[in-house]
C-alpha positions as a Markdown table, in Angstrom:
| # | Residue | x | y | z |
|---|---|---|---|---|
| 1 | Unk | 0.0 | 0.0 | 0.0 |
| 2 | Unk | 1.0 | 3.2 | -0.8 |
| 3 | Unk | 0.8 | 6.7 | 1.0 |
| 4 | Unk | 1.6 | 10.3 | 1.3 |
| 5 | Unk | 4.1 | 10.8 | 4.1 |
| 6 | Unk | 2.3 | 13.2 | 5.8 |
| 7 | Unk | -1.2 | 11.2 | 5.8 |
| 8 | Unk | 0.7 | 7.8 | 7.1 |
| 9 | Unk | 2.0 | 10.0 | 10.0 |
| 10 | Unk | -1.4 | 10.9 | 10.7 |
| 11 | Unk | -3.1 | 7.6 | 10.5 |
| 12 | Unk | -0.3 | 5.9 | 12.4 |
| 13 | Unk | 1.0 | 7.6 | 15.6 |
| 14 | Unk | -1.6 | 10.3 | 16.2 |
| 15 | Unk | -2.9 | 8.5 | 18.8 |
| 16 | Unk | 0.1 | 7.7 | 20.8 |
| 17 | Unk | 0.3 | 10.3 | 24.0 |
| 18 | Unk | 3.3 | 10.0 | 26.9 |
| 19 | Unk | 2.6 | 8.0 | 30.1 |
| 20 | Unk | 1.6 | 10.2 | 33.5 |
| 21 | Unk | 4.6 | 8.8 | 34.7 |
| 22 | Unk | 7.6 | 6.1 | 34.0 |
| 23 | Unk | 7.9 | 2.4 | 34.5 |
| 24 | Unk | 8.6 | 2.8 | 37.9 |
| 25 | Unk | 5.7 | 4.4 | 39.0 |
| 26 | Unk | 3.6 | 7.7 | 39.3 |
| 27 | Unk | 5.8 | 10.5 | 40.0 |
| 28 | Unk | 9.6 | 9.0 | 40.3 |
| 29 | Unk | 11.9 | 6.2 | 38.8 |
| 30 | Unk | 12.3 | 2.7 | 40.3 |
| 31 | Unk | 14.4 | 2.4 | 43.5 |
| 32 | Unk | 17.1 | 0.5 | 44.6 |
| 33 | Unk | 14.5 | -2.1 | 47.2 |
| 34 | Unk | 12.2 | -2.5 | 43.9 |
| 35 | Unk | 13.7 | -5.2 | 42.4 |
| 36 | Unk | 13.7 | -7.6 | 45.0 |
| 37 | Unk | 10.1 | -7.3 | 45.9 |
| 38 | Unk | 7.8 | -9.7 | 44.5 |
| 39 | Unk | 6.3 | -8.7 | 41.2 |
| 40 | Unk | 3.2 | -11.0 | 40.7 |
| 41 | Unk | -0.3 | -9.1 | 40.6 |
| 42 | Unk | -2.0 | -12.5 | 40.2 |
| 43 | Unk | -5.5 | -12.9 | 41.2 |
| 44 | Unk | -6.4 | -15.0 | 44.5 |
| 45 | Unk | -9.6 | -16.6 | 43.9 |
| 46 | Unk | -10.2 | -16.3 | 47.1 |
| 47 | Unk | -10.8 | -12.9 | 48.3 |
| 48 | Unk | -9.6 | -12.0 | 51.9 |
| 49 | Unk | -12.0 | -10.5 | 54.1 |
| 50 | Unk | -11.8 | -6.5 | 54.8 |
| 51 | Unk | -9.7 | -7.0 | 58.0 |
| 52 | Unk | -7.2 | -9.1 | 56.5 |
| 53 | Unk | -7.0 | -6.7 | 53.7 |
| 54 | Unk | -6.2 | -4.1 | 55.8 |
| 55 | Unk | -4.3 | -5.7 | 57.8 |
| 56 | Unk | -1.7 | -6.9 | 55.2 |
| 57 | Unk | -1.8 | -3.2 | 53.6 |
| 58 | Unk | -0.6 | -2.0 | 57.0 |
| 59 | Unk | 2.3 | -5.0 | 56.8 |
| 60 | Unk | 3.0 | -3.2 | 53.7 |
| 61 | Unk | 3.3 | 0.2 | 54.9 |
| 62 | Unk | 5.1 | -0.7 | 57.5 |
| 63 | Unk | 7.7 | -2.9 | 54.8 |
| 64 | Unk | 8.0 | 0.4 | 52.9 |
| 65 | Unk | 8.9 | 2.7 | 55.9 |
| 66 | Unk | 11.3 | 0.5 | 57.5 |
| 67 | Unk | 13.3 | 0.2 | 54.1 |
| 68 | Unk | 12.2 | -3.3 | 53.1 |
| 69 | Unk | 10.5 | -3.4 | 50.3 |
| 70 | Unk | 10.9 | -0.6 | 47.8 |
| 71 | Unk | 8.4 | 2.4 | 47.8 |
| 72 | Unk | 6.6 | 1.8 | 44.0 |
| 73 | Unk | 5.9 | -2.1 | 44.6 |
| 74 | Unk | 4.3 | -1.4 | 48.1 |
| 75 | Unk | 2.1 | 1.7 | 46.9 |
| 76 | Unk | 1.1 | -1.1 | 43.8 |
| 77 | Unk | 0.5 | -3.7 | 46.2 |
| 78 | Unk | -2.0 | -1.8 | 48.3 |
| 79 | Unk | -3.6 | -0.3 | 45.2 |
| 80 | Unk | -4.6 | -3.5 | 43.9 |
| 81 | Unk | -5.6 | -4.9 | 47.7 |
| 82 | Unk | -7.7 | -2.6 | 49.2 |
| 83 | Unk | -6.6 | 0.7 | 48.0 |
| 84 | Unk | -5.3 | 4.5 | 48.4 |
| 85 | Unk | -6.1 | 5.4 | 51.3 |
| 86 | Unk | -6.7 | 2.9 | 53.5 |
| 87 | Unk | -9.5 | 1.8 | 55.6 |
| 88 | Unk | -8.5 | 1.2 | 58.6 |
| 89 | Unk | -11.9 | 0.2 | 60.4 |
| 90 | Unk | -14.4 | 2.8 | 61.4 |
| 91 | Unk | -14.2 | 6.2 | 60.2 |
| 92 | Unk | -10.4 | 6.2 | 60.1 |
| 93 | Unk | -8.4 | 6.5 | 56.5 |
| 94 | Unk | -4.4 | 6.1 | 56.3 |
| 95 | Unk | -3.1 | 8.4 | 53.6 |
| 96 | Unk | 0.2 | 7.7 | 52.5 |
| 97 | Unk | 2.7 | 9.0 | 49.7 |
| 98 | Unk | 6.6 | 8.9 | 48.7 |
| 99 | Unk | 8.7 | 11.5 | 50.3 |
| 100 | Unk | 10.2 | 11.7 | 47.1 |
| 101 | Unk | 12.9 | 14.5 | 48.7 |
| 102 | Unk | 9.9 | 16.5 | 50.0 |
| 103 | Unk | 10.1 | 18.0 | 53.3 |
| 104 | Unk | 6.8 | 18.8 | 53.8 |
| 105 | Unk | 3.5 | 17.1 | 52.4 |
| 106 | Unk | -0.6 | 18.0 | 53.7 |
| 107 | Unk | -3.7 | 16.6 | 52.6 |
| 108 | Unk | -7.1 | 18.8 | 51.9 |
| 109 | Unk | -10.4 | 17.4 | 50.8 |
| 110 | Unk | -13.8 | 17.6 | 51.1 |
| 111 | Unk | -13.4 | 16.8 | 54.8 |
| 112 | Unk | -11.2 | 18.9 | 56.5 |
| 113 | Unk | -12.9 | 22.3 | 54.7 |
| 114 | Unk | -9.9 | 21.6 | 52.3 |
| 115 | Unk | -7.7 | 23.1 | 54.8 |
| 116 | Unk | -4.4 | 21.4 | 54.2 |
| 117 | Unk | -3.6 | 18.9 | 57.5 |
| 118 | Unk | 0.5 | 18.5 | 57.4 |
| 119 | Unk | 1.0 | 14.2 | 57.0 |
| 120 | Unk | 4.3 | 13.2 | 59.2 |
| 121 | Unk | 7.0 | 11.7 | 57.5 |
| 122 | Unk | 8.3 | 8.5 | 58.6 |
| 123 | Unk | 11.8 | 7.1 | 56.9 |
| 124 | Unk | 10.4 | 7.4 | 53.0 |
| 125 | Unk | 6.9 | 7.6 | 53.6 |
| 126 | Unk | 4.8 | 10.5 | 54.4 |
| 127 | Unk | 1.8 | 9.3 | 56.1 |
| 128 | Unk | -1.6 | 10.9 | 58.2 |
| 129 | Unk | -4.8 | 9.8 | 59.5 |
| 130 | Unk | -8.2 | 11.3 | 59.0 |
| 131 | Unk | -11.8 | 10.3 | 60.3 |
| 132 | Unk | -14.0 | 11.1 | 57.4 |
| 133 | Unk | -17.6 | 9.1 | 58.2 |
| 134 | Unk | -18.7 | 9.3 | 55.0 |
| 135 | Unk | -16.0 | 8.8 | 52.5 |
| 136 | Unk | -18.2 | 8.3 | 49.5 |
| 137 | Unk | -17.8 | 10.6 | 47.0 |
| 138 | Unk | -15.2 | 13.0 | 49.2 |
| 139 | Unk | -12.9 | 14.8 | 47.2 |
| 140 | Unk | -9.2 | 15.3 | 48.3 |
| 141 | Unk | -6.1 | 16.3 | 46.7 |
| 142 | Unk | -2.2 | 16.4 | 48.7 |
| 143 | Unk | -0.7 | 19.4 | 49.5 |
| 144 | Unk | 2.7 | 20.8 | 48.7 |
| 145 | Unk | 3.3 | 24.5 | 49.4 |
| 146 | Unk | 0.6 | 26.6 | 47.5 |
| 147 | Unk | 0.2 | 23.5 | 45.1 |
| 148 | Unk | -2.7 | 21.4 | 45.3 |
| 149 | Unk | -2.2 | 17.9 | 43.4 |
| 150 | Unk | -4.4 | 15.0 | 42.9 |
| 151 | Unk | -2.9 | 12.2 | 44.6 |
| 152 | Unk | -1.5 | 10.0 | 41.7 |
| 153 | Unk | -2.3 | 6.0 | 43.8 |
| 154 | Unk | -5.8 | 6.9 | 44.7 |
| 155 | Unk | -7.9 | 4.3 | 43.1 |
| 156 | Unk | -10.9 | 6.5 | 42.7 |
| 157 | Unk | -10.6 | 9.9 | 40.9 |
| 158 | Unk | -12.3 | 12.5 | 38.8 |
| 159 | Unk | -11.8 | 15.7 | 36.7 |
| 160 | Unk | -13.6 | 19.2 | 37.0 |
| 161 | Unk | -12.6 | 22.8 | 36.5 |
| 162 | Unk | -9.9 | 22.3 | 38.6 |
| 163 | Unk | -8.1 | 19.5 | 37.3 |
| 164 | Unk | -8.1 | 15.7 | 38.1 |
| 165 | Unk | -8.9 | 15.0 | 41.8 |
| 166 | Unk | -8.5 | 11.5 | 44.1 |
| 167 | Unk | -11.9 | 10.5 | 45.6 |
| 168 | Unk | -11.7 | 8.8 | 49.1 |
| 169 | Unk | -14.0 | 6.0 | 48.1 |
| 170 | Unk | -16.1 | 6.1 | 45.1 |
| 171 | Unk | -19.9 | 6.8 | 44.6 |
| 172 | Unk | -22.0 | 6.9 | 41.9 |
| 173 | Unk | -20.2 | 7.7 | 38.4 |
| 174 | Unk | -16.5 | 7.7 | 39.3 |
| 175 | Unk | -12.9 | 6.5 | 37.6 |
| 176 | Unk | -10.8 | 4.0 | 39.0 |
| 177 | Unk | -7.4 | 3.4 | 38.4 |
| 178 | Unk | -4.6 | 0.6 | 38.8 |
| 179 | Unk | -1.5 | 0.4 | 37.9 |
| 180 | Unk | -0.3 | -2.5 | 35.5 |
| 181 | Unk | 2.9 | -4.8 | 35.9 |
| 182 | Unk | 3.8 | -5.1 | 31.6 |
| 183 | Unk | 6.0 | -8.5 | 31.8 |
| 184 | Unk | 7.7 | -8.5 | 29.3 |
| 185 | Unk | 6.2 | -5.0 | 28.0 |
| 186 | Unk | 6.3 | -2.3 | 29.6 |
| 187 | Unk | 4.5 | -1.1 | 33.1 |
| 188 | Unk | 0.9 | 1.0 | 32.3 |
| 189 | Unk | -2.2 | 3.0 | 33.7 |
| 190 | Unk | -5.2 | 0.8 | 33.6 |
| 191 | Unk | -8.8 | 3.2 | 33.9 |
| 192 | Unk | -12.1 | 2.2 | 34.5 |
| 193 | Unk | -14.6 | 4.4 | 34.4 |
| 194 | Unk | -17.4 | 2.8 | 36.8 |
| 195 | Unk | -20.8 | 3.4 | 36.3 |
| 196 | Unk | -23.7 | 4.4 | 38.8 |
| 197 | Unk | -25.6 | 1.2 | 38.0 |
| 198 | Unk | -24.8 | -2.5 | 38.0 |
| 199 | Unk | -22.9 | -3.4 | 35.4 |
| 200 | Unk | -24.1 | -5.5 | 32.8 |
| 201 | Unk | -21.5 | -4.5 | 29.6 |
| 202 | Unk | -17.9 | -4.0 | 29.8 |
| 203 | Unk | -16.0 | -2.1 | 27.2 |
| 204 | Unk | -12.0 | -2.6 | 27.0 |
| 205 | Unk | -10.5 | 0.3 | 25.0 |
| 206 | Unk | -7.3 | 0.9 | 24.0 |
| 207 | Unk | -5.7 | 4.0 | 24.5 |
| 208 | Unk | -6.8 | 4.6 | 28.0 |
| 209 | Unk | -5.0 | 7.6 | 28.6 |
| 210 | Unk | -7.3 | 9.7 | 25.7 |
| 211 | Unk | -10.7 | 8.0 | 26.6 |
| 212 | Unk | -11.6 | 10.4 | 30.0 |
| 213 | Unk | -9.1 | 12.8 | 30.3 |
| 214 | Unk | -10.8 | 16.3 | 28.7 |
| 215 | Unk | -7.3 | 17.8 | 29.1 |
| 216 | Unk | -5.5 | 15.0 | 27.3 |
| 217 | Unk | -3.1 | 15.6 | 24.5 |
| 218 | Unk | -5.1 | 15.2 | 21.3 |
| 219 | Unk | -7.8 | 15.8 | 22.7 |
| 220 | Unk | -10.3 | 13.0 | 25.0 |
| 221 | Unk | -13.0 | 11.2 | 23.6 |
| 222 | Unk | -15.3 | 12.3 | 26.5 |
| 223 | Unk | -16.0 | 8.6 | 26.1 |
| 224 | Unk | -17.9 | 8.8 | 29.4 |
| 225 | Unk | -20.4 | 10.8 | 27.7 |
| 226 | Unk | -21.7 | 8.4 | 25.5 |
| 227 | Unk | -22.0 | 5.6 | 28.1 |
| 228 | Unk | -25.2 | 3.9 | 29.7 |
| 229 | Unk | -25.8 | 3.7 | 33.5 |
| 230 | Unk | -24.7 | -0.3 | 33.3 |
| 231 | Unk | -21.7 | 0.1 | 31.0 |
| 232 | Unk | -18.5 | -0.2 | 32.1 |
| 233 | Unk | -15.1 | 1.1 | 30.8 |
| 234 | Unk | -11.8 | -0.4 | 30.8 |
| 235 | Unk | -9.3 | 1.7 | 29.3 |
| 236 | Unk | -5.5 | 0.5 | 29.4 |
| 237 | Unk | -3.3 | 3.3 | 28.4 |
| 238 | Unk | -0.4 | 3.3 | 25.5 |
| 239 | Unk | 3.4 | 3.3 | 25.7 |
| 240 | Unk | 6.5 | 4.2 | 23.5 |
| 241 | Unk | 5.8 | 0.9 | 22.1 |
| 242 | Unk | 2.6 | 1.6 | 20.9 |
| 243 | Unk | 3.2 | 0.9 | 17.5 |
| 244 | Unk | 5.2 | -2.5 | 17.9 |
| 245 | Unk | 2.1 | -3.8 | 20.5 |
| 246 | Unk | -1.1 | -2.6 | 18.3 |
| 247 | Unk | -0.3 | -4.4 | 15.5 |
| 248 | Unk | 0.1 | -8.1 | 14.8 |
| 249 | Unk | 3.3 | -8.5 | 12.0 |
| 250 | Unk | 6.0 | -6.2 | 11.3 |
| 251 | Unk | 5.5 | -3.3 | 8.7 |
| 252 | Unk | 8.3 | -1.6 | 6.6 |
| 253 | Unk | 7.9 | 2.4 | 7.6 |
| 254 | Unk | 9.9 | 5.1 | 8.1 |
| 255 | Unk | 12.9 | 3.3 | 6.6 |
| 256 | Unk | 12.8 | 0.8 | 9.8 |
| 257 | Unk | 11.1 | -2.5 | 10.4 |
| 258 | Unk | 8.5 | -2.0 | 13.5 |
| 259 | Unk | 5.5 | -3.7 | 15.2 |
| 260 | Unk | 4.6 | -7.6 | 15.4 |
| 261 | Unk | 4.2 | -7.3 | 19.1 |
| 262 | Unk | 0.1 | -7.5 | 19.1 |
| 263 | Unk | 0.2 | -11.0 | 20.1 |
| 264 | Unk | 2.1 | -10.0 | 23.3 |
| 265 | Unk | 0.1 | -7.1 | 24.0 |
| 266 | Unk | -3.3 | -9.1 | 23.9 |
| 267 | Unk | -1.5 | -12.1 | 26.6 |
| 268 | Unk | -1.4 | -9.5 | 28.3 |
| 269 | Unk | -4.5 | -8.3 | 28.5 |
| 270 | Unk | -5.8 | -11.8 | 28.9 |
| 271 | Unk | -3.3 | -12.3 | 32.0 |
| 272 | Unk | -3.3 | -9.3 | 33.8 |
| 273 | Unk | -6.5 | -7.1 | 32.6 |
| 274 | Unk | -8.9 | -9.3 | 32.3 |
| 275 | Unk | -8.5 | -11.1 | 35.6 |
| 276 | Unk | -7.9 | -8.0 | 37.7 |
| 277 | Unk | -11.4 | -6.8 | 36.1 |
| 278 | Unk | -13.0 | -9.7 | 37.1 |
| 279 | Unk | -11.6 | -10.0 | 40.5 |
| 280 | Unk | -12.9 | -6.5 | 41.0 |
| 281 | Unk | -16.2 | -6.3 | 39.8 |
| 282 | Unk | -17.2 | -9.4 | 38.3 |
| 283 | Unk | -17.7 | -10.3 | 34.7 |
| 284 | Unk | -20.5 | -8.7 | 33.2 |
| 285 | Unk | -23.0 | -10.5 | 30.8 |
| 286 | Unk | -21.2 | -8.5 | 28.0 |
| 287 | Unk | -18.0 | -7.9 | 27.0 |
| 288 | Unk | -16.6 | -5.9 | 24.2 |
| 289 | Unk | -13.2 | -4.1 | 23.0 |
| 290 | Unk | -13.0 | -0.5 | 20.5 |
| 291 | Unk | -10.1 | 0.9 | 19.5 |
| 292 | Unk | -9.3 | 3.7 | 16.8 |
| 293 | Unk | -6.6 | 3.8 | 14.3 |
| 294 | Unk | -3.9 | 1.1 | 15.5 |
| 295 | Unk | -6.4 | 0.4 | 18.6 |
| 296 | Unk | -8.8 | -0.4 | 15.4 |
| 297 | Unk | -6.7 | -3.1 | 14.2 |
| 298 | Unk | -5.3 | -4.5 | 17.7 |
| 299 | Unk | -9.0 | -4.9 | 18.8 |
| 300 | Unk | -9.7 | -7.3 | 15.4 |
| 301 | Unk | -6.9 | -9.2 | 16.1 |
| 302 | Unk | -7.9 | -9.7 | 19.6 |
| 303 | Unk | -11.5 | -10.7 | 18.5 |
| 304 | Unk | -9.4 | -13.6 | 15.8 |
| 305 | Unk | -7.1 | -14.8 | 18.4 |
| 306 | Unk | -9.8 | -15.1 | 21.0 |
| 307 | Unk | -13.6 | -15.1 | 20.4 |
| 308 | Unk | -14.6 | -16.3 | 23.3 |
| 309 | Unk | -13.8 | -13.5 | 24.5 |
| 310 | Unk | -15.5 | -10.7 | 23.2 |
| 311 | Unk | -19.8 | -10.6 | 22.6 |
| 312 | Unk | -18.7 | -7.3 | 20.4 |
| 313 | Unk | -15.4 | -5.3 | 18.4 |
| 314 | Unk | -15.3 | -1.8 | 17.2 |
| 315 | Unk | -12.8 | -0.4 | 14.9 |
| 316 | Unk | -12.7 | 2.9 | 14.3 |
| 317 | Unk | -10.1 | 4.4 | 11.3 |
| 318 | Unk | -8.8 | 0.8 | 12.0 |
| 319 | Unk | -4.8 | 0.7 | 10.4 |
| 320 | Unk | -6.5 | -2.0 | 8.9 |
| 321 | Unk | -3.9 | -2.5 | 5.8 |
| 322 | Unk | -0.5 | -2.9 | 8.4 |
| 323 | Unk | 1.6 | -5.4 | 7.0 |
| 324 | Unk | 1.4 | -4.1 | 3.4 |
| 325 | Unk | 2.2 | -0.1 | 4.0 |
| 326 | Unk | 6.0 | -0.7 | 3.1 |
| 327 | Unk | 5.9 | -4.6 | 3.2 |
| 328 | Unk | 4.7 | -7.6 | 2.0 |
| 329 | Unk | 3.4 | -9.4 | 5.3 |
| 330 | Unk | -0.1 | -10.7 | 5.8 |
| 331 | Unk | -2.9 | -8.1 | 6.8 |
| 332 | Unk | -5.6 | -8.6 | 8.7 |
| 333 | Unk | -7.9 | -8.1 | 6.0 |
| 334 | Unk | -5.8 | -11.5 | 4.6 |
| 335 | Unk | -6.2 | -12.9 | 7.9 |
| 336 | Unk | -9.8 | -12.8 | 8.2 |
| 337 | Unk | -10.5 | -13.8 | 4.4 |
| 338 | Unk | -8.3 | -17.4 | 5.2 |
| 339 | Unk | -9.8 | -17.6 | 8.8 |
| 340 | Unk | -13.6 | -17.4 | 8.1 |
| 341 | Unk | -16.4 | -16.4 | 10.7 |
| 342 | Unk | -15.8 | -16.4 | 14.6 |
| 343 | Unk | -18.9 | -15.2 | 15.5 |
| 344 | Unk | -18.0 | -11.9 | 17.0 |
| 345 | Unk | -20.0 | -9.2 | 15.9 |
| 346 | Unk | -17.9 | -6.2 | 14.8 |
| 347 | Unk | -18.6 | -2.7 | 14.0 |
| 348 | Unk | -16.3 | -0.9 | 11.7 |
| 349 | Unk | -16.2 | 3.3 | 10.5 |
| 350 | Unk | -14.0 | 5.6 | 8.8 |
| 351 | Unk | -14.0 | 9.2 | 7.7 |
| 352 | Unk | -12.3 | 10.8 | 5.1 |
| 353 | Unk | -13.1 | 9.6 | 1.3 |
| 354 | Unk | -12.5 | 7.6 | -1.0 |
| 355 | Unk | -10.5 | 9.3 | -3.6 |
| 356 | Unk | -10.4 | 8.4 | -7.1 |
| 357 | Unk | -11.9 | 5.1 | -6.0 |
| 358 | Unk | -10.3 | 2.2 | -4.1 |
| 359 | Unk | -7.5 | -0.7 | -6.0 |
| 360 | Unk | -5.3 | -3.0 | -5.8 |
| 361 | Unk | -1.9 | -1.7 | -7.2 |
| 362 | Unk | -0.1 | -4.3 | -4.9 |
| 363 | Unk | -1.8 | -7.5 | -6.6 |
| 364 | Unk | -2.5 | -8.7 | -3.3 |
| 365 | Unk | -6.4 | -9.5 | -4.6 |
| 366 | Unk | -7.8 | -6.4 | -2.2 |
| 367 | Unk | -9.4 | -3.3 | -3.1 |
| 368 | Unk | -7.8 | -1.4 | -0.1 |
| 369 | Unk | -4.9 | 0.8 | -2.0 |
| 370 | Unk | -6.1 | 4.4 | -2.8 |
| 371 | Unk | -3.3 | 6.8 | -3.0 |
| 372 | Unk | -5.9 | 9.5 | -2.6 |
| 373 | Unk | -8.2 | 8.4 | 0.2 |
| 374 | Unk | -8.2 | 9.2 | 3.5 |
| 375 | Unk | -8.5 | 7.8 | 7.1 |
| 376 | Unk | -8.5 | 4.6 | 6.0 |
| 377 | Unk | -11.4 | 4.8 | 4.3 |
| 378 | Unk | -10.5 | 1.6 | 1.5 |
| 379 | Unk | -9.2 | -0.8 | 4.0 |
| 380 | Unk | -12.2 | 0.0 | 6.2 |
| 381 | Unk | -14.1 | -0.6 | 3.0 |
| 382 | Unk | -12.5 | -3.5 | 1.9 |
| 383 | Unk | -12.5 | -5.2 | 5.5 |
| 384 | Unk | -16.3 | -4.8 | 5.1 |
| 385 | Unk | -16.5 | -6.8 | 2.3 |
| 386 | Unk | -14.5 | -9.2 | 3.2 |
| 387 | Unk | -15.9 | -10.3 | 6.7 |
| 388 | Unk | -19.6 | -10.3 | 4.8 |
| 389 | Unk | -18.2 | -12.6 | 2.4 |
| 390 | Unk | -16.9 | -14.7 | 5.3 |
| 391 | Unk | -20.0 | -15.2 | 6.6 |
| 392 | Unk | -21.2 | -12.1 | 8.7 |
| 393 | Unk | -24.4 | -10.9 | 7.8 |
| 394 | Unk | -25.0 | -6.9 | 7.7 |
| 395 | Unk | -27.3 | -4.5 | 10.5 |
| 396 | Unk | -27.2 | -8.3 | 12.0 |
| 397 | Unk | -23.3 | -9.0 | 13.3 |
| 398 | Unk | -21.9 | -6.7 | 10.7 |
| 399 | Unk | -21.8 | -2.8 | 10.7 |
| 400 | Unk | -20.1 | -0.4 | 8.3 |
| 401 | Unk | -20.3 | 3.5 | 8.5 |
| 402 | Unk | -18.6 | 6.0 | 6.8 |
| 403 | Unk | -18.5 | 9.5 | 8.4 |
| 404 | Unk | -17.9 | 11.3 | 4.8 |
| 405 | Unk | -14.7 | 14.0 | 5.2 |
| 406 | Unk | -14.3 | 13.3 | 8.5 |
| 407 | Unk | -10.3 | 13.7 | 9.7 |
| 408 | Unk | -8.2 | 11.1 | 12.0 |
| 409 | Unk | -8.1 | 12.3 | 15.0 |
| 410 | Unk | -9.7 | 12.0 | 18.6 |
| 411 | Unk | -11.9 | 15.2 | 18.0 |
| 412 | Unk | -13.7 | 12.9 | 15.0 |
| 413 | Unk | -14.0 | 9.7 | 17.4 |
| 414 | Unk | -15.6 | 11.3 | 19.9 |
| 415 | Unk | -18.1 | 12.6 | 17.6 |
| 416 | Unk | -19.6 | 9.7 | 16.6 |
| 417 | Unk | -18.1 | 6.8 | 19.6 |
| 418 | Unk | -21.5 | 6.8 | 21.0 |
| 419 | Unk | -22.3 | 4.6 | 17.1 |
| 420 | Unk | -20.8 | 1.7 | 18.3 |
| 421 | Unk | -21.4 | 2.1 | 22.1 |
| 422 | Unk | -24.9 | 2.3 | 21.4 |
| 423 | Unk | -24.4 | -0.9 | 19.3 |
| 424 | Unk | -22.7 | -2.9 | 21.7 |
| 425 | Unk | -25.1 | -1.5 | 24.8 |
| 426 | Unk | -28.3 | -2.9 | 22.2 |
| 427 | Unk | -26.5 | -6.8 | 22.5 |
């Protein structure tokens, strides 16, 4: 496939945006005490009770301040226990954060008439304890001179005109956060934006860090929006790597070879994401994945390697021709032509236009080269085609829309997301 330089920049790496903070953690690089601690976030099937839960975060505290076990794999292991800040029975909440060569650190919130209450600092660790009887839905942020910061390991968090804020304990609509252990990829945010209802659909997204986020770099999707009172979102967010984990063979671009990761990328998804959801909130009678762009493309893949996975799959301006950009490897269009019909029911858009009208100038046998077109428009097209032929029968399990002129960007996503959330809320 051929295209202009500036248009393959667009439809490839627009999406990518920098991680709130590195592998090691929010706000600082991996210490010293971190590599010996244990780094399995495995799921216990069986859940301890509350007071062993807090009881085994206040172990872990105590690890971190004495210097045994390093400050990032103790703030993860309590955020996926019981969470930031701690219930400690009662109306008492342990607050904790890195010292992080602060000498002074205060929390404010919704409690305390956001008057800032100094937190004491013990070895690494600042730490303070507040009686807050009704934590639901309390706001707080920490405290550092005149600067008022969101607390970057609360689980439960928020934006307004302020800024992001950490929640005590969530209520209602609310965002949830963890923080993901990569393997052999790299560390990453995972949000979940939990709805007020009980949750009957789950949505995995890719992208996570440009699905909420109004402030985020290209723009968010306001994905929120366009969600029902029992649908759940699970965004995971991107890394450098974006490019080598959203796609499924290697493609020739930039004068490099890249990508062919995707099948690592969705193990982990299946080891760490899904299990951790599941664990947390149960597994809801439907379960979908949407992605735009590269996200596009990763989600189809997911849906071929596992169907039993997914009741639904949205690609929009799927990347749907990697593999043939500069190269001659197998697309996914190929892929799904030789592997016939799984079943899932998949949704797929474009904007932008066809051009002069969509060919094969690779003699590959695809009508999804347009040197003209836009936003992936032909292999969107072409993908169509090809899963109808396979056996997927249109406004049934099969959906195409084309959003004429529309450009490849979040902006255009969020415009017309709630197309295939409404979809997938209708299953």
């Amino acid at each position: 496939m051929k295209f202009r330089s500036d248009a393959l920049h667009l439809l490839i790496l627009l999406p990518f945006t920098p991680l709130l903070a590195c592998a090691g953690g929010p706000g600082g690089t991996k210490d010293a005490a971190d590599d010996t601690a244990a780094d399995d976030t495995a799921v216990d099937t069986a859940p301890p009770t509350e007071e062993e839960q807090t009881a085994a975060d206040l172990k872990t505290v105590e690890a971190m301040i004495a210097g045994e076990l390093g400050l990032t794999d103790g703030m993860l292991t309590v955020s996926l226990s019981g969470g930031w800040p701690i219930h400690l029975g009662g109306d008492e909440y342990l607050f904790a954060a890195p010292a992080q060569g602060r000498e002074r650190l205060a929390v404010a919130g919704d409690f305390n008439g956001w008057t800032p209450a100094d937190m004491a600092l013990e070895g690494p660790l600042f730490t303070l304890t507040v009686s807050i009887p009704a934590p639901e839905g309390q706001l707080y942020k920490l405290v550092e001179g005149e600067v008022y910061a969101a607390d970057p390991w609360s689980r439960a968090y928020g934006q307004d005109e302020f800024g992001e804020h950490s929640i005590v304990r969530g209520a209602g609509r609310h965002l949830e956060r963890y923080y993901i252990r990569g393997g052999a990829l790299d560390d990453r945010w995972m949000r979940v934006w939990v709805p007020a209802g009980e949750v009957t659909h789950t949505l995995y997204v890719h992208d996570g860090q440009n699905l909420f986020d109004p402030e985020a770099m290209w723009g968010g999707w306001r994905l929120q929006e366009s969600l029902g009172p029992n649908t759940m979102a699970v965004g995971l967010d991107n890394t450098m790597a974006r490019m080598d984990e959203y796609t499924h063979v290697q493609d020739f671009i930039y004068g490099e070879w890249m990508g062919g990761k995707g099948d690592a990328y969705a193990e982990l998804w299946m080891s760490a994401v899904r299990p951790l959801i599941r664990e947390q909130y149960g597994e809801a009678d439907t379960v979908g994945m949407m992605g735009s762009s590269l996200g596009g493309l990763i989600s189809v893949h997911f849906a071929q390697l596992h169907p039993e996975e997914l009741d639904f799959v949205a690609s929009l301006s799927g990347t749907l021709g990697w593999g043939s950009i500069g190269a001659e490897n197998e697309t996914l269009i190929e892929r799904v032509a030789a592997g016939g019909f799984t079943g899932v029911p998949i949704y797929l858009d474009s904007g932008g236009e066809p051009g002069e009208g969509c060919i094969d100038t690779d003699k590959d046998g695809l009508l999804d080269d347009a040197p003209d077109s836009s936003d992936n428009y032909c292999e969107t097209r072409q993908m169509a085609d090809t899963l109808a032929a396979a056996g997927w029968t249109w406004d049934t399990d099969l959906w195409h829309w084309w959003e004429a002129g529309a450009e490849h960007n979040e902006a255009a996503w969020a415009d017309r997301v709630n197309l295939p959330v409404g979809l997938f809320e209708s299953l």
